[in-house]
C-alpha positions in Angstrom: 6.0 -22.5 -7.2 3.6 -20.0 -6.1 1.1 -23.2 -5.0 4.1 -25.1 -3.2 4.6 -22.0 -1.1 0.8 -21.9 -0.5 0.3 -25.2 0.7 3.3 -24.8 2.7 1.9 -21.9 4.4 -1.2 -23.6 5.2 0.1 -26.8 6.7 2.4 -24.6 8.5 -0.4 -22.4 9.9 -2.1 -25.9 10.6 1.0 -27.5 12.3 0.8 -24.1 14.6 -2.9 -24.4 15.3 -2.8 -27.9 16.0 0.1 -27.6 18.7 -1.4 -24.7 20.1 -4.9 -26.6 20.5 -2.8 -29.1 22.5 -1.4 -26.9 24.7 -5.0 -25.9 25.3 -6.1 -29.5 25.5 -3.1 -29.9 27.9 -3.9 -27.4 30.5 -7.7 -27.9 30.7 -7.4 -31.5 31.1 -8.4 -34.3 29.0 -10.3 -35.7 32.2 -12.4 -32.2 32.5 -12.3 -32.2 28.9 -14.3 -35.5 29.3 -16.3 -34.8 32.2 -17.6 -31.6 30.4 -17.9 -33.2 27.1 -22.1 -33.6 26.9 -22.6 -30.1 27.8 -19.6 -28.8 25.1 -21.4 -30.9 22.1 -24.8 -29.6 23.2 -23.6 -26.1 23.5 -21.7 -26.2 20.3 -24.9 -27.8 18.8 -26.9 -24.6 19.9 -24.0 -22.1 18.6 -23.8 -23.7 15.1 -27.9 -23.6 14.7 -27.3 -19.4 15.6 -24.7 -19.2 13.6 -26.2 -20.8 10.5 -30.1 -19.2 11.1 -28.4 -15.5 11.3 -26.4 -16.1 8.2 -28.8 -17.4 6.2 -30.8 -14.2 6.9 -28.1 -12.0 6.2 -27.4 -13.8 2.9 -31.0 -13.3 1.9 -30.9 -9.5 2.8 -27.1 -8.5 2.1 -26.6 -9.9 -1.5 -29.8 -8.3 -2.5 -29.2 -5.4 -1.3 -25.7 -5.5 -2.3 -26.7 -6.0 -5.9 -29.1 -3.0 -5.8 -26.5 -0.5 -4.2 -23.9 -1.3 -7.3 -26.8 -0.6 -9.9 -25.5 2.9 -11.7 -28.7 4.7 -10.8 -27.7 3.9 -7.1 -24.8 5.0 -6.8 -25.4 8.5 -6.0 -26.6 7.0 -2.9 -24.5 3.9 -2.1 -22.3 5.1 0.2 -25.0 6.6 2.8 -27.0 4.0 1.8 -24.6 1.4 3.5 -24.2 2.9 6.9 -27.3 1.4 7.0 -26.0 -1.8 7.3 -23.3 -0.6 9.3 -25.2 -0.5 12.4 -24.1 -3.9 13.7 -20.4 -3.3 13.4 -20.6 0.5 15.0 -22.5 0.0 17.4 -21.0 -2.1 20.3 -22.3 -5.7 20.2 -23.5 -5.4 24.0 -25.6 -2.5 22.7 -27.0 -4.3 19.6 -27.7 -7.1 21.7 -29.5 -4.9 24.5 -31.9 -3.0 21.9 -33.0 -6.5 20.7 -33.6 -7.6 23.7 -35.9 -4.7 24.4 -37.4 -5.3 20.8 -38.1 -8.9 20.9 -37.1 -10.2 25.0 -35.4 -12.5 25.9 -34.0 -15.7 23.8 -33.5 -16.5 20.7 -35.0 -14.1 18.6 -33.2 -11.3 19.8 -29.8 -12.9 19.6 -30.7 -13.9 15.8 -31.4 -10.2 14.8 -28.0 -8.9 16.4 -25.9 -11.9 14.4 -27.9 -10.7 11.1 -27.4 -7.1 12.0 -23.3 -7.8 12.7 -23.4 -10.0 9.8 -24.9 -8.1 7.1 -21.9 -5.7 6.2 -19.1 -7.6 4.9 -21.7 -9.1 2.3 -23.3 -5.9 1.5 -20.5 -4.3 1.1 -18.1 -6.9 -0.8 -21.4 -7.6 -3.6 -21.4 -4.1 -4.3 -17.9 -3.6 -4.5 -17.6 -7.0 -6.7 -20.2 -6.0 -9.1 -19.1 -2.3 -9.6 -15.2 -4.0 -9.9 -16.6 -6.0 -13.0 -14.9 -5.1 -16.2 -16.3 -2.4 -18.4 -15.7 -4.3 -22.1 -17.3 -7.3 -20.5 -20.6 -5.3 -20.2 -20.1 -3.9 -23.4 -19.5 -7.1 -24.9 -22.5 -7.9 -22.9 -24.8 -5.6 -24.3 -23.1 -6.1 -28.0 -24.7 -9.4 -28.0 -28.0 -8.5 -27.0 -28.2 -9.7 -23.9 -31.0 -8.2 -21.0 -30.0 -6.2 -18.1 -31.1 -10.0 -16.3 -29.1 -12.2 -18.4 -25.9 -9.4 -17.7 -26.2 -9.8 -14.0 -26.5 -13.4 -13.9 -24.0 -14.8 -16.5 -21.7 -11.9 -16.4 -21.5 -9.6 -13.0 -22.4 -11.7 -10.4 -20.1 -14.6 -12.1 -17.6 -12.1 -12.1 -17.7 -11.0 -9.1 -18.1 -13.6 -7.1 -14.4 -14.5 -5.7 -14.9 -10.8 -4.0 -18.8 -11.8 -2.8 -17.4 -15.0 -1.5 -14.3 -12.7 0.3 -17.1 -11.0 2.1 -19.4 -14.0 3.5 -16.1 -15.4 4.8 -15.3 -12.6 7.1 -18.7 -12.4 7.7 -18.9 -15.8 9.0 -15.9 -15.7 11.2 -17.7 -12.5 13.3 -20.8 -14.3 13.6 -19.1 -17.3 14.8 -17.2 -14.7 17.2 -20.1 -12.8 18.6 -22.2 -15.4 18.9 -21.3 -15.9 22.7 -22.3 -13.1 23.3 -25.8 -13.8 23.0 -25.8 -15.8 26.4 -26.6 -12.7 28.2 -29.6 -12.4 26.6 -30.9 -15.8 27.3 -29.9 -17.6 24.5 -27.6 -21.1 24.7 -24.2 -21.0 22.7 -20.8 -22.1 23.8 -21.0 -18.3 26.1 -22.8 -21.3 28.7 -19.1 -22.0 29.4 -16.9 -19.0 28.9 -19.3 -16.7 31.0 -20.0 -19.1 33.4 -15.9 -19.6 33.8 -15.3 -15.9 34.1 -18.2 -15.5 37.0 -16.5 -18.6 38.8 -13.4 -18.2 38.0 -13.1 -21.8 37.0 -10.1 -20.9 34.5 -10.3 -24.4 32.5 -14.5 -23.9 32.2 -13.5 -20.3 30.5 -10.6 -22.2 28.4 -13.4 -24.8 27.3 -15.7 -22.7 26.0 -13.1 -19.7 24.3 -11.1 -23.1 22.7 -14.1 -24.5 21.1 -15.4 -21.3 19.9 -12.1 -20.8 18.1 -11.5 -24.2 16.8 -15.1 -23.8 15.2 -14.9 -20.2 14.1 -11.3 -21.6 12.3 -12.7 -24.8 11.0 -15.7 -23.0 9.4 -13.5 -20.9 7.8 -10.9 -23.2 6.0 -14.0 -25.6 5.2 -15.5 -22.3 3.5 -12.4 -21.1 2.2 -11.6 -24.7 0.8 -15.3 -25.0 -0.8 -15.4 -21.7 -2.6 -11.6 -22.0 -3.8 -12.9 -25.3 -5.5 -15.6 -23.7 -7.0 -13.9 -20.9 -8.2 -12.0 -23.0 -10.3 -14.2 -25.6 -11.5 -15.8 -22.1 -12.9 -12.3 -21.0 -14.2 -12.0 -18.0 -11.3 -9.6 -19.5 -9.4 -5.7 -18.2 -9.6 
């Protein structure tokens, strides 16, 4: 029953999505639509490459880190430890963007060190949080059995742990997705080509464009994430 209603759910929040992305499609105009339709794919292409360097850096850093912060003899400090990573959801995004532009000028670079920055938290936070959630008789039974404070981590915690970990990536993708217009200002090509472009012109279905695509992908990433890990999950036997 519980699955029915789930699936239900979801193809009615799909049904939604999909009429509301016509109603989009509807008002900007399939011919503009068309017209604009080289620089959309190239802009998306551009977005998708930010979006995917960025995260790949903040995976590298955040479950690290996360992992160290939920070790016992860290946890004295964890929690001023991780306003560390904070710093990219506190501080405004314009002014995370602005002090990597001074860092590193304009372009790319900059833009890739704000996403990691606004990135990193949700991971950070969520791997700590899953490992310290982990069951206290399963580390016994853990260190019953002889196993190292290695093999514990890796076949038991981070196993464990990893619906919350996964939790954590996912809202971590959806900002980066988000924010990554943003980085237009600082000279770097994203789907912001059309959205700030539209607001300086006023050209209303440029603006449309540009916020319609960046939602469609921020939502597509996110169910094809949240699809992939829920199959993993159970082929692992973590699922629900």
């Amino acid at each position: 029953m519980l699955k029915i209603n789930s699936t239900a759910r979801a193809l009615a929040g799909l049904a939604c999505a999909l009429a509301l992305l016509a109603g989009l499609a509807a008002w900007i105009g399939p011919d503009f639509i068309r017209q604009q339709r080289g620089r959309l794919l190239y802009d998306a292409a551009d977005h998708l490459r930010l979006v995917g360097i960025s995260m790949v850096l903040a995976l590298a850093t955040g479950l690290p880190a996360g992992v160290a912060l939920s070790r016992p003899c860290m946890r004295r400090w964890s929690d001023r430890l991780m306003q560390v990573f904070n710093i990219g959801n506190t501080v405004p995004s314009l002014a995370v963007l602005a002090l990597a532009l001074a860092a590193l000028g304009i372009g790319e670079k900059p833009a890739i060190l704000a996403l990691w920055l606004a990135s990193l938290l949700p991971i950070v936070r969520n791997t700590t949080e899953g490992l310290r959630g982990v069951s206290p008789a399963l580390l016994e039974a853990a260190r019953g059995i002889g196993m190292t404070p290695a093999q514990r981590l890796f076949q038991v915690e981070l196993p464990n742990a990893l619906p919350v970990i996964l939790a954590g990536v996912r809202i971590s993708l959806v900002i980066n997705v988000g924010t990554v217009p943003l980085s237009f200002l600082i000279g770097a090509n994203s789907l912001g080509e059309l959205i700030f472009p539209g607001i300086y012109l006023n050209d209303q279905p440029l603006l449309l464009l540009g916020a319609a695509a960046t939602a469609v992908m921020a939502l597509t990433l996110d169910a094809l994430f949240a699809a992939g890990g829920a199959l993993y999950l159970r082929k692992r036997g973590l699922g629900r």
